[in-house]
C-alpha positions in Angstrom: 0.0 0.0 0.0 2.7 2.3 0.8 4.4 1.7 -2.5 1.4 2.4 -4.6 0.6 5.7 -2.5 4.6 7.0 -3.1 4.4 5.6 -6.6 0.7 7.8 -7.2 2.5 11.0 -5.2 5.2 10.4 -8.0 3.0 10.8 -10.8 1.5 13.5 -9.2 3.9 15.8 -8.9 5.4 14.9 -12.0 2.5 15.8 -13.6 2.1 18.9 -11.8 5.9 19.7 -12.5 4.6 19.5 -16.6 1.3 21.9 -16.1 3.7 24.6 -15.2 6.3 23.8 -17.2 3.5 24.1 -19.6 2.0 27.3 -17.8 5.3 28.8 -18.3 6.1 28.2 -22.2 2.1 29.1 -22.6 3.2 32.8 -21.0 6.4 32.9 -22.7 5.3 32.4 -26.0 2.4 34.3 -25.4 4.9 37.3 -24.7 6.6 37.1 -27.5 3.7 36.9 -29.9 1.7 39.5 -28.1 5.1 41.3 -29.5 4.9 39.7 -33.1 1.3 41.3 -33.0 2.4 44.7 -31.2 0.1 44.3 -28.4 1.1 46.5 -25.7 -1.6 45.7 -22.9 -1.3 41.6 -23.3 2.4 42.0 -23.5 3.0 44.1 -20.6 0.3 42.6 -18.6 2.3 39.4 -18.8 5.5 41.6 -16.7 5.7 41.8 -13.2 5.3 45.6 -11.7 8.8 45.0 -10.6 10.2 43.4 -13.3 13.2 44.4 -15.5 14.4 44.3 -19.2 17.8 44.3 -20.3 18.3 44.1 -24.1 21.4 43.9 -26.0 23.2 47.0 -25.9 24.6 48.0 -22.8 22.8 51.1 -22.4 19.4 48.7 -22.3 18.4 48.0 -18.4 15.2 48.9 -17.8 12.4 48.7 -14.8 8.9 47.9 -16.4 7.9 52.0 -16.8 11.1 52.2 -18.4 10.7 49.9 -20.7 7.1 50.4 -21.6 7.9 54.3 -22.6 11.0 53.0 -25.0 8.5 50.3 -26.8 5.5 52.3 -27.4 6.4 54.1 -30.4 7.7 50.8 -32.0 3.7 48.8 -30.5 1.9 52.1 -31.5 3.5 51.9 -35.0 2.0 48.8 -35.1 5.7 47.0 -35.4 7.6 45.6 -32.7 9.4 42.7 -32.5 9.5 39.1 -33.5 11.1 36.5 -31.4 10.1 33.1 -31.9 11.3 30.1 -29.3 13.3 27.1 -30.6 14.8 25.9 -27.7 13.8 26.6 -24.2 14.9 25.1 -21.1 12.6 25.8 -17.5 13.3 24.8 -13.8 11.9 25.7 -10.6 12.4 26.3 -6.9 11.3 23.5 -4.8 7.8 25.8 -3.9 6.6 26.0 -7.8 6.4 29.6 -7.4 9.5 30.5 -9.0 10.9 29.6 -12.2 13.9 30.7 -14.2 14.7 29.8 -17.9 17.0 30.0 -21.1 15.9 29.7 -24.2 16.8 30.5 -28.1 14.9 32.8 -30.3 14.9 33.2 -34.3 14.8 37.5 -34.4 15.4 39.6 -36.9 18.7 40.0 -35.9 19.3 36.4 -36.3 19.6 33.8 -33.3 19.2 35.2 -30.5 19.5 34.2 -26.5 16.4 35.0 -23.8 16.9 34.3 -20.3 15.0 35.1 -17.4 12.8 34.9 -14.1 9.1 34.5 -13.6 7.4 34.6 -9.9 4.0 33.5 -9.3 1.7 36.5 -7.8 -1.8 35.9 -6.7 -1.3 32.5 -8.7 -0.6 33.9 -11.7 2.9 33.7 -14.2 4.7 36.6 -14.6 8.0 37.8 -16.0 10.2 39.1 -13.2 13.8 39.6 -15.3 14.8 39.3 -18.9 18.1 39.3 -20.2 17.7 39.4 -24.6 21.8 38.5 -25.8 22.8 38.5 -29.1 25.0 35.2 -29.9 28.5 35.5 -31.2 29.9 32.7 -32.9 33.1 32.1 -31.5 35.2 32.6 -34.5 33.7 35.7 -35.1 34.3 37.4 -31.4 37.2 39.0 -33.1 35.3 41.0 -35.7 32.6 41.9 -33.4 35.0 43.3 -30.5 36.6 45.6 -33.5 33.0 47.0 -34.2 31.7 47.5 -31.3 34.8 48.9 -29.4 34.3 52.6 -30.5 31.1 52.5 -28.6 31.6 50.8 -25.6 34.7 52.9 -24.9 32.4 55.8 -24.6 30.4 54.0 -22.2 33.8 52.5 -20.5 35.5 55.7 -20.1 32.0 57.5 -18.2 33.3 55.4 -15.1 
C-alpha cells in the first residue's frame, strides 16, 4: 500500500511539474507573440510591476515603466518585434512559485539568447527579469570586438 501511495505521489507531482512547465512556455510564447502582433496591454500585462528588461546594448536596463515608454512608439507603429522560441529550457524552486529559464529565439537580428525569471503572484505567471543577448559565434568574437569597441569605450570611459 505504501508503495502504490509513493508511486501515485510520483506521478503526481510529476504531472504537476509538466502543467507549469506548460503554464510557463504558454506565458512565454504568449509574450513574445503579443510582441509579433504589437500588443502592448497583453504583452506588458504578462510583466511583473517590478520586473526588469535588459536588451542587448549595454545602455538597455530597464524597470517595467522604463521599458514600456522606450517600446511604445515601436507597439503604436504597429511594429515591434519578432522573437520566436526554438529551444527553451525551464526549472523551478522547490515551492513551484518560482521559475527561471533559457531559451533560443529566431529574431530579426538572427539567433538570439532570452533568459530570465518568472514569480508567481496571486497565482498567476509573470515575467520578473529578462536578459535578450545577441549570440557571437566564437570565431567571429574578433570581428565583433573591433565593431563595437568605438562605442563601448564611450560608455567605459564614463566610469
Amino acid at each position: 500500500m505504501k508503495k502504490l501511495v509513493y508511486i501515485l505521489l510520483l506521478i503526481s507531482l510529476s504531472t504537476y511539474s509538466q502543467t507549469e512547465k506548460e503554464s510557463v512556455n504558454l506565458i512565454l510564447n504568449t509574450w513574445h507573440k503579443a510582441a509579433s502582433e504589437a500588443n502592448f496591454e497583453t504583452y506588458f500585462n504578462l510583466m511583473s510591476e517590478e520586473s526588469v528588461f535588459i536588451g542587448t546594448d549595454a545602455t538597455e536596463n530597464w524597470n517595467k515603466k522604463e521599458f514600456m515608454d522606450y517600446s511604445k512608439p515601436y507597439f503604436d507603429k504597429g511594429k515591434a518585434w519578432n522573437f520566436t522560441a526554438f529551444e527553451r529550457n525551464i526549472y523551478f524552486n522547490k515551492e513551484k512559485n518560482m521559475a527561471w529559464f533559457d531559451e533560443l529565439l529566431d529574431t530579426q537580428m538572427k539567433i538570439c539568447r532570452g533568459s530570465g525569471v518568472l514569480i508567481k503572484e496571486n497565482g498567476n505567471w509573470k515575467i520578473k527579469h529578462y536578459v535578450l543577448s545577441m549570440t557571437i559565434p566564437n570565431s567571429n568574437v574578433g570581428e565583433v570586438i573591433k565593431i563595437k569597441t568605438p562605442e563601448e569605450d564611450k560608455i567605459l570611459n564614463k566610469k
